[in-house]
Kinemage of the C-alpha trace (Angstrom):
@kinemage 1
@onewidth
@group {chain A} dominant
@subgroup {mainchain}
@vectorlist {calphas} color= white
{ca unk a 1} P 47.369 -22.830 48.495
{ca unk a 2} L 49.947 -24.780 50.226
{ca unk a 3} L 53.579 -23.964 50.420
{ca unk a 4} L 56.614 -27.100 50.537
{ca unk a 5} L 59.847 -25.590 52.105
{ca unk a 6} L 62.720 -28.522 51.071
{ca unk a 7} L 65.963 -28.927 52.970
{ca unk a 8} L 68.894 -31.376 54.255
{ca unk a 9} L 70.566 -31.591 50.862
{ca unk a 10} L 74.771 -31.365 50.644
{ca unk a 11} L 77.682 -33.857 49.213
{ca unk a 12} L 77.932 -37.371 50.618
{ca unk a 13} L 80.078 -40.282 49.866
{ca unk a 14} L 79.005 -43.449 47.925
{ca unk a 15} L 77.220 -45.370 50.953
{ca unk a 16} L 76.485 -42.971 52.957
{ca unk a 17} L 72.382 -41.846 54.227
{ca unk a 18} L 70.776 -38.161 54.486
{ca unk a 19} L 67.862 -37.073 55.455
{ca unk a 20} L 65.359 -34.791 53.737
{ca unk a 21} L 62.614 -32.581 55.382
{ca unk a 22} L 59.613 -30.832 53.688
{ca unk a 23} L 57.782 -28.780 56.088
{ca unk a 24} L 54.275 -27.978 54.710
{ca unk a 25} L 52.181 -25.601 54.910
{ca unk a 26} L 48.537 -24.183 53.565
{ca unk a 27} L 45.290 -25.629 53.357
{ca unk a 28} L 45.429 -29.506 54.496
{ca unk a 29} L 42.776 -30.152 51.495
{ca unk a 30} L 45.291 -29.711 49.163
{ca unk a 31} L 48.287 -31.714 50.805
{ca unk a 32} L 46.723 -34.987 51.027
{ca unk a 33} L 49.644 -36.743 49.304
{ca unk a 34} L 52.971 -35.269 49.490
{ca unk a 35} L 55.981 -37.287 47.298
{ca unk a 36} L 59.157 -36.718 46.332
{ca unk a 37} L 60.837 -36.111 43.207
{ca unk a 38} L 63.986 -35.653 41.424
{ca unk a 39} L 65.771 -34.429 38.447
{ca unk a 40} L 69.385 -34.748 37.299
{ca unk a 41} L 71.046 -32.817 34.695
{ca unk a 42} L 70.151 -33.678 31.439
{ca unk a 43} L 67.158 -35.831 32.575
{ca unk a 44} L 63.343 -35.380 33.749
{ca unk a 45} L 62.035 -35.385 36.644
{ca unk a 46} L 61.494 -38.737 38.229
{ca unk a 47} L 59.349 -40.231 40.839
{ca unk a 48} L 61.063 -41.182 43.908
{ca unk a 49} L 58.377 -41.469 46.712
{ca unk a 50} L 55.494 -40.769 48.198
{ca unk a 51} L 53.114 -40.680 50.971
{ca unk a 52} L 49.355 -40.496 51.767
{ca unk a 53} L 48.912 -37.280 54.826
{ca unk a 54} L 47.280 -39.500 57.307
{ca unk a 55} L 50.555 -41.749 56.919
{ca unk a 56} L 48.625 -45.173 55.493
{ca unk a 57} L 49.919 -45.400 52.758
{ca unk a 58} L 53.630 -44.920 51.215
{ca unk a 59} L 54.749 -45.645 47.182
{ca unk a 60} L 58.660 -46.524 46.162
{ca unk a 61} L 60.192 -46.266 42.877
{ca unk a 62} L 61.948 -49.770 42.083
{ca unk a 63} L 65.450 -47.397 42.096
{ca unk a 64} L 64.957 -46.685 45.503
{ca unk a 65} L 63.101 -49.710 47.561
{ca unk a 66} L 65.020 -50.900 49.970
{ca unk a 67} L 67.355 -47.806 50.370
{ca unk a 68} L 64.883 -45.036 50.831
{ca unk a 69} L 62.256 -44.619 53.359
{ca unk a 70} L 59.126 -41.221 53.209
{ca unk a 71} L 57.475 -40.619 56.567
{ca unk a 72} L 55.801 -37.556 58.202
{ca unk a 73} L 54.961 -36.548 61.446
{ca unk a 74} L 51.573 -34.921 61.573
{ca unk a 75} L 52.571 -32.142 64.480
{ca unk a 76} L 55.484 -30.914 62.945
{ca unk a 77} L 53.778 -30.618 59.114
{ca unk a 78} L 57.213 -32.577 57.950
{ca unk a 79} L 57.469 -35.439 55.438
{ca unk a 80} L 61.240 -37.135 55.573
{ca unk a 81} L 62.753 -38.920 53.024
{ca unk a 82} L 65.658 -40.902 54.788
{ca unk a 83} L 68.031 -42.292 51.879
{ca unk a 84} L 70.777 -45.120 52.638
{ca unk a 85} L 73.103 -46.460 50.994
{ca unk a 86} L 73.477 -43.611 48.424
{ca unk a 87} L 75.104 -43.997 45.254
{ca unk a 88} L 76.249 -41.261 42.643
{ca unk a 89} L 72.849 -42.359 40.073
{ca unk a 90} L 71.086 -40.559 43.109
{ca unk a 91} L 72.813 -37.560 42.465
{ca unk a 92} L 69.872 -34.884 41.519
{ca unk a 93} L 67.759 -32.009 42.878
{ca unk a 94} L 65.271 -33.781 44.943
{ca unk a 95} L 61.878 -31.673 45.309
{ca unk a 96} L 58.708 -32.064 47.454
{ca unk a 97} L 55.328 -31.839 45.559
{ca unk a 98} L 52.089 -31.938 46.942
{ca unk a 99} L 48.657 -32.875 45.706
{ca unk a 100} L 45.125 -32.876 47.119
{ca unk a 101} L 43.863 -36.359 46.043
{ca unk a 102} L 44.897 -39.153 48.837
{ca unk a 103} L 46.377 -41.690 46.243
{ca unk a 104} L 49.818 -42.685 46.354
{ca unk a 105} L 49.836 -44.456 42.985
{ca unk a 106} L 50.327 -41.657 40.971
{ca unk a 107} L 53.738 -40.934 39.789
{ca unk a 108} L 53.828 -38.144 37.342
{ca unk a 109} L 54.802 -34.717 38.003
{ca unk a 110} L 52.304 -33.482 35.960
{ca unk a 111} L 49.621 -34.762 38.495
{ca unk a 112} L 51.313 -32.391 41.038
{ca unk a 113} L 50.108 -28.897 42.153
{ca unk a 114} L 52.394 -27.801 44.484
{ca unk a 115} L 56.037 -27.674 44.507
{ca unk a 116} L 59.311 -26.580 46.799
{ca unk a 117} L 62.374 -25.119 45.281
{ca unk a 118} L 64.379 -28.313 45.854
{ca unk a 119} L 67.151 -29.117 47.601
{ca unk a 120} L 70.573 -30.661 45.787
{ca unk a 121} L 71.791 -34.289 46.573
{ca unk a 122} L 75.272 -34.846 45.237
{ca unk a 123} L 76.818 -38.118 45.619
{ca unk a 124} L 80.487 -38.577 44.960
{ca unk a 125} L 82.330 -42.272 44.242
């Protein structure tokens, strides 16, 4: 089992940055690709990012390349998602989902095992 604790949601301004953390935890078989996700009202849940565990690899949805940036560091079982240059289309719950096959192509919640509780992004104009 593995367990994904989200946090460093809250309300920004149009252009400003925040930074996610997932801390992970539970059996590293089963977190060899971490990503992130979100979901605004009304809508499904997206693909935003993700990242292979060893740190080789990293995936971008179009909506965010350039802006957003997922890293981890290994010794403190975290994967970040900084965000720049937010805008209020980025408002959403953003969650951390975790899979055991090391592929970072894969964009589709469904492909997911493991899930936080999420953490709300709110971006006002």
């Amino acid at each position: 089992q593995v367990q994904l604790v989200e946090s460093g949601g809250g309300l920004v301004q149009a252009g400003d940055s925040l930074r996610l953390s997932c801390v992970v935890s539970g059996r590293t078989s089963s977190r060899n690709t971490v990503a992130w996700f979100r979901q605004a009202p009304g809508k499904e849940r997206e693909f935003v990012a993700a990242i292979t565990w060893s740190g080789g690899s990293t995936n971008y949805a179009d909506s965010v390349k350039g802006r957003f940036t997922i890293s981890n560091d290994n010794s403190k079982d975290t994967v970040y998602l900084q965000m720049n240059s937010l805008n209020p289309e980025d408002t959403a719950v953003y969650y951390c989902a975790a899979r055991s096959f090391p592929g970072v192509g894969n964009i589709y919640a469904r492909h997911y095992n493991y899930w936080g509780q999420g953490t709300q992004v709110t971006v006002s104009s």
